[in-house]
C-alpha positions in Angstrom: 340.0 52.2 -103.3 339.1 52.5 -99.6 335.5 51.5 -100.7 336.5 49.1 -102.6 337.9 47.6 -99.8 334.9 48.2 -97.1 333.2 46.3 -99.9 335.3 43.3 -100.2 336.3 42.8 -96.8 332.8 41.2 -95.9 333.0 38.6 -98.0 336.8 37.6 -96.9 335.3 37.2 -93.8 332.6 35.5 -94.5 334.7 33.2 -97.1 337.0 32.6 -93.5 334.2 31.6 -91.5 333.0 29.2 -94.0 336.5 27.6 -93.9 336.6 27.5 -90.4 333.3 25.8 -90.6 334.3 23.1 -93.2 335.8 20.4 -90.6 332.3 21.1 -88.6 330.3 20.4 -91.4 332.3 17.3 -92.9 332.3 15.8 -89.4 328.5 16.6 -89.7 328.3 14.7 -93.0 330.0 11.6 -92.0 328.1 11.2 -88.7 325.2 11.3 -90.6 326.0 8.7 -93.4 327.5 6.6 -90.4 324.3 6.1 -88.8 321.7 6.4 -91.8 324.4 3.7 -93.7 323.5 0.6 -91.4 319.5 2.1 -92.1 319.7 1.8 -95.9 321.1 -1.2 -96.1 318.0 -2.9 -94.0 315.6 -1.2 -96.1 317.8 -2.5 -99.4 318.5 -5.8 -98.2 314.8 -6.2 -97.6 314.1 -5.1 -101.2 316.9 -7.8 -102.7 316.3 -11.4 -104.0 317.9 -14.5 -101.7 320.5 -14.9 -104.3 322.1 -11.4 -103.6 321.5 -11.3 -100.2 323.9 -14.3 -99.6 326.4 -13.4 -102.4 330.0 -12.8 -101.7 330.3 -9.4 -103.8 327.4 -7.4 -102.4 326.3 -4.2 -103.9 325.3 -1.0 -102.6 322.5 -0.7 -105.2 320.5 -3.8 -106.2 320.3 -5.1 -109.3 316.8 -6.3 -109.4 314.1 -5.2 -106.4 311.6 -7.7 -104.6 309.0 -7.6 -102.4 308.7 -11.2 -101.9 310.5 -10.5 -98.2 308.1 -8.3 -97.4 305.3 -10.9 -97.9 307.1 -13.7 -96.1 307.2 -11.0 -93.2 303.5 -10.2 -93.7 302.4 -13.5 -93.8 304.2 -14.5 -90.7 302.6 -16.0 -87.7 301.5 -14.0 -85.4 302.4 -10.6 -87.3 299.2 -8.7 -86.5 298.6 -10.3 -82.9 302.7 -9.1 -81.6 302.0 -5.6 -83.4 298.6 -5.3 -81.3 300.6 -6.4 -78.0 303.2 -4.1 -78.8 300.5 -0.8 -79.2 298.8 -1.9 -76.4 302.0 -2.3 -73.9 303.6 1.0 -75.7 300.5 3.0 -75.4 299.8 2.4 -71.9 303.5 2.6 -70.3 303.2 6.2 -72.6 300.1 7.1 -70.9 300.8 6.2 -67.5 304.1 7.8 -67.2 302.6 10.9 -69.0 299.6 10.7 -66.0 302.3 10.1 -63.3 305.1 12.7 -64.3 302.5 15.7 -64.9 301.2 15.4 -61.0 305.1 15.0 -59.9 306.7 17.7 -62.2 304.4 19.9 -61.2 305.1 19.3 -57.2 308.9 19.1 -57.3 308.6 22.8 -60.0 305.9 24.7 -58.3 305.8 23.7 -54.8 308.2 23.6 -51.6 308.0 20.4 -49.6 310.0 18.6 -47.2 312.1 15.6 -48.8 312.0 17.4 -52.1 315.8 17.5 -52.7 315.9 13.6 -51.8 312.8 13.0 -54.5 315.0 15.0 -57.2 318.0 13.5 -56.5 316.0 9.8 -56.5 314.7 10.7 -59.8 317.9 11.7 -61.2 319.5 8.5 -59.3 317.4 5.7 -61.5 317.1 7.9 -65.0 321.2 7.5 -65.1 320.8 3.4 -63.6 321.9 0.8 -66.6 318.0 -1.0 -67.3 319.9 -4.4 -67.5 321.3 -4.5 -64.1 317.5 -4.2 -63.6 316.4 -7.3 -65.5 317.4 -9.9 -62.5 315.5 -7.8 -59.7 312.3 -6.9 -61.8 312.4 -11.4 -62.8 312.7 -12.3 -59.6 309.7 -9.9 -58.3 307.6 -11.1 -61.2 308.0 -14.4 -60.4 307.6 -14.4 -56.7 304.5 -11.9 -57.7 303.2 -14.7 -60.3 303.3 -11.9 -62.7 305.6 -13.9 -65.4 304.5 -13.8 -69.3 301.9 -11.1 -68.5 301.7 -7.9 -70.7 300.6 -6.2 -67.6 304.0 -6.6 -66.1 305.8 -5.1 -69.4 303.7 -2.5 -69.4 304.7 -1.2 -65.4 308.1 -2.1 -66.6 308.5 0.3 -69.5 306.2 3.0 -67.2 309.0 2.5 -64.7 312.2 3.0 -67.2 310.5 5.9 -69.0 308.6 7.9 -65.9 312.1 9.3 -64.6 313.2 11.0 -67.7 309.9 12.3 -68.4 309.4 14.1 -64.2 312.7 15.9 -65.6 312.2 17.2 -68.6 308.6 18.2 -67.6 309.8 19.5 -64.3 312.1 22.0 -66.5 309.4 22.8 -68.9 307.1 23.5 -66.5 309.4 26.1 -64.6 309.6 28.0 -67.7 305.8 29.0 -67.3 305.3 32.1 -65.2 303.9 31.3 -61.7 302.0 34.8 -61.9 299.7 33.4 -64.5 298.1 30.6 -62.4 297.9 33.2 -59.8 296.0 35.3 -62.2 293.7 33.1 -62.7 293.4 32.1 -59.7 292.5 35.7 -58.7 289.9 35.0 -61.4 288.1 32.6 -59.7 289.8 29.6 -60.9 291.1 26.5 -58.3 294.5 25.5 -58.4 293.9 22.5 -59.8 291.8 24.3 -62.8 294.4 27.2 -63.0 296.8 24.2 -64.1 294.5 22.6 -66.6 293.7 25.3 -68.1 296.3 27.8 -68.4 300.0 25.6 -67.7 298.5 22.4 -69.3 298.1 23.9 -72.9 301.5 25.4 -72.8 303.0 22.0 -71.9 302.3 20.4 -75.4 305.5 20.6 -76.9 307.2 18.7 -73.7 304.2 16.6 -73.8 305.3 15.6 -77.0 309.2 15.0 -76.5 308.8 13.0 -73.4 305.8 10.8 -74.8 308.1 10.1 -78.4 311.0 9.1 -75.6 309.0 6.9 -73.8 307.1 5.6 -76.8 310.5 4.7 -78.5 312.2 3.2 -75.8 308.8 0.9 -75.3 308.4 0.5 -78.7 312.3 -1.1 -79.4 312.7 -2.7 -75.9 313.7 -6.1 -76.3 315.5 -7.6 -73.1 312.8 -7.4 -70.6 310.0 -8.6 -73.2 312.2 -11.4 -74.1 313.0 -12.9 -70.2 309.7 -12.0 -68.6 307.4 -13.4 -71.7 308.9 -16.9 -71.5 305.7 -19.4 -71.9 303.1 -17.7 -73.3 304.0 -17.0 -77.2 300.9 -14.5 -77.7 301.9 -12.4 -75.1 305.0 -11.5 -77.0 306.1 -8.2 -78.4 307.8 -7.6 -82.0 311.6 -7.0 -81.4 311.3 -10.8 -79.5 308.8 -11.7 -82.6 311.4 -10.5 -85.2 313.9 -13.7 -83.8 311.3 -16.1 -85.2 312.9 -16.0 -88.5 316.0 -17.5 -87.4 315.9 -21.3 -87.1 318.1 -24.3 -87.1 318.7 -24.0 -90.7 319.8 -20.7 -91.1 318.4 -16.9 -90.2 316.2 -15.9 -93.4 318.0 -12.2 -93.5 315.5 -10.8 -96.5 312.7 -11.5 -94.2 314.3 -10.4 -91.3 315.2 -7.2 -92.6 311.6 -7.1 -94.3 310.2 -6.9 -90.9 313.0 -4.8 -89.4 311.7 -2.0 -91.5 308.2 -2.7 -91.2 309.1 -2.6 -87.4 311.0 0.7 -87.5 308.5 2.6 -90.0 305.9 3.3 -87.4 308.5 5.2 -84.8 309.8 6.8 -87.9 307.0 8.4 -89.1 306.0 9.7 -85.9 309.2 11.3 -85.4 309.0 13.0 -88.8 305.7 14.6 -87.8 306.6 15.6 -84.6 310.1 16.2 -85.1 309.8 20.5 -84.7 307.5 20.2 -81.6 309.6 17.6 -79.9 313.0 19.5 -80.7 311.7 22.8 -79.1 310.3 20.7 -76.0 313.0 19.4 -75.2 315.1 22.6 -75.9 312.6 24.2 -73.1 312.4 21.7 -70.4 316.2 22.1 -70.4 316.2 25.9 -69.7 315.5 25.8 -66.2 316.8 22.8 -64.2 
């Protein structure tokens, strides 16, 4: 019997920590179906004829599937010039903020400097700032600047609203890395500037990756500031203003809307699912050391 019990009581404990666990998990579950629900219904909607898109008794499963939407969206004007602007302003404000935040993370982690505190506490000063109470400054500058309905001016825009975030979380990452091995290569012959490059540098990918999926998400979805500083020039626009073209006086087409609502969203998608594991454990180590 008093094996018996050794043997059983295991699994009564694991059977209580499972039930302790249950509201975790359920609470878990219905997060999860709260945000992927608005998600499938795009995608579903998009896939749906007109006549069951504007029906009073709406399904959660369509009856018959379409890709008529998705051609409307296709065929749209202007569909592949907005997607080029928006790569193009994306890529750059990614790059930039990428070039910028390296040299500073690796000033404010590494070395000591007067005004250092007042940097860091800048930094952390404009990541927490609300971007809208920005759009009326950033207008007015671009159009005393004569910088209005330029992609150049989104593109320092979306550098400035993503370069804070990214100093911090490479500024923790790069703490994590032993200052003894750039000293070891430096004792190898290697400049400071080369110890970086090659020996920090490589170890910096995963943070690389988290900050530069940030930045390119927030560029990538940012539809204010494209919207009030591209007034006049139409070709300069990017797609979240583009996907507003399919609302006119008659109506908003919601198939084709959603059509390109999930074209839009498929691109950011897909480079989170690749990079998903590298960008969790980046961000996981910039945080360890602050």
């Amino acid at each position: 019997m008093p094996a018996a019990r050794r043997t059983a009581a295991p699994g009564r404990r694991r059977a209580v920590r499972a039930l302790r666990r249950l509201p975790l998990h359920l609470a878990a579950a219905v997060t999860v179906a709260a945000c992927l629900f608005p998600v499938y219904w795009m995608a579903t909607t998009a896939l749906k004829p007109s006549p069951d898109i504007q029906t009073d008794q709406p399904r959660l499963l369509p009856r018959t599937w379409t890709l008529e939407h998705f051609r409307t969206a296709v065929s749209a004007d202007g569909f592949g010039l907005f997607w080029r602007n928006s790569l193009l302003v994306t890529l750059s404000a990614v790059l930039l903020a990428l070039l910028v935040a390296l040299g500073s993370a690796f000033a404010v982690a590494r070395m000591r400097w007067r005004g250092r505190r007042a940097f860091l506490l800048l930094v952390f000063t404009a990541q927490m700032a609300p971007w809208e109470s920005l759009i009326i400054p950033v207008y007015i500058i671009s159009r005393d600047t004569d910088m209005l309905d330029r992609l150049p001016t989104l593109t320092l825009v979306y550098f400035m609203v993503t370069l804070p975030f990214t100093i911090v979380v490479l500024r923790g990452f790069i703490a994590t890395v032993p200052p003894e091995m750039e000293e070891a290569a430096q004792v190898d012959g290697c400049t400071r500037p080369q110890a970086f490059l090659r020996v920090v540098f490589p170890l910096l990918a995963p943070g690389l990756l988290a900050t530069s999926l940030f930045g390119y998400i927030t560029a990538w979805n940012e539809f204010a500031y494209a919207n009030f500083l591209i007034i006049k020039q139409q070709d300069s626009r990017t797609l979240p203003v583009w996907l507003s073209s399919f609302q006119n006086t008659f109506g908003t087409d919601w198939g084709a809307t959603m059509a390109a609502s999930t074209l839009f969203a498929l691109p950011a998608l897909v480079i989170f699912l690749v990079l998903q594991r590298h960008v969790t454990s980046g961000l996981a180590a910039g945080a360890v050391k602050g």
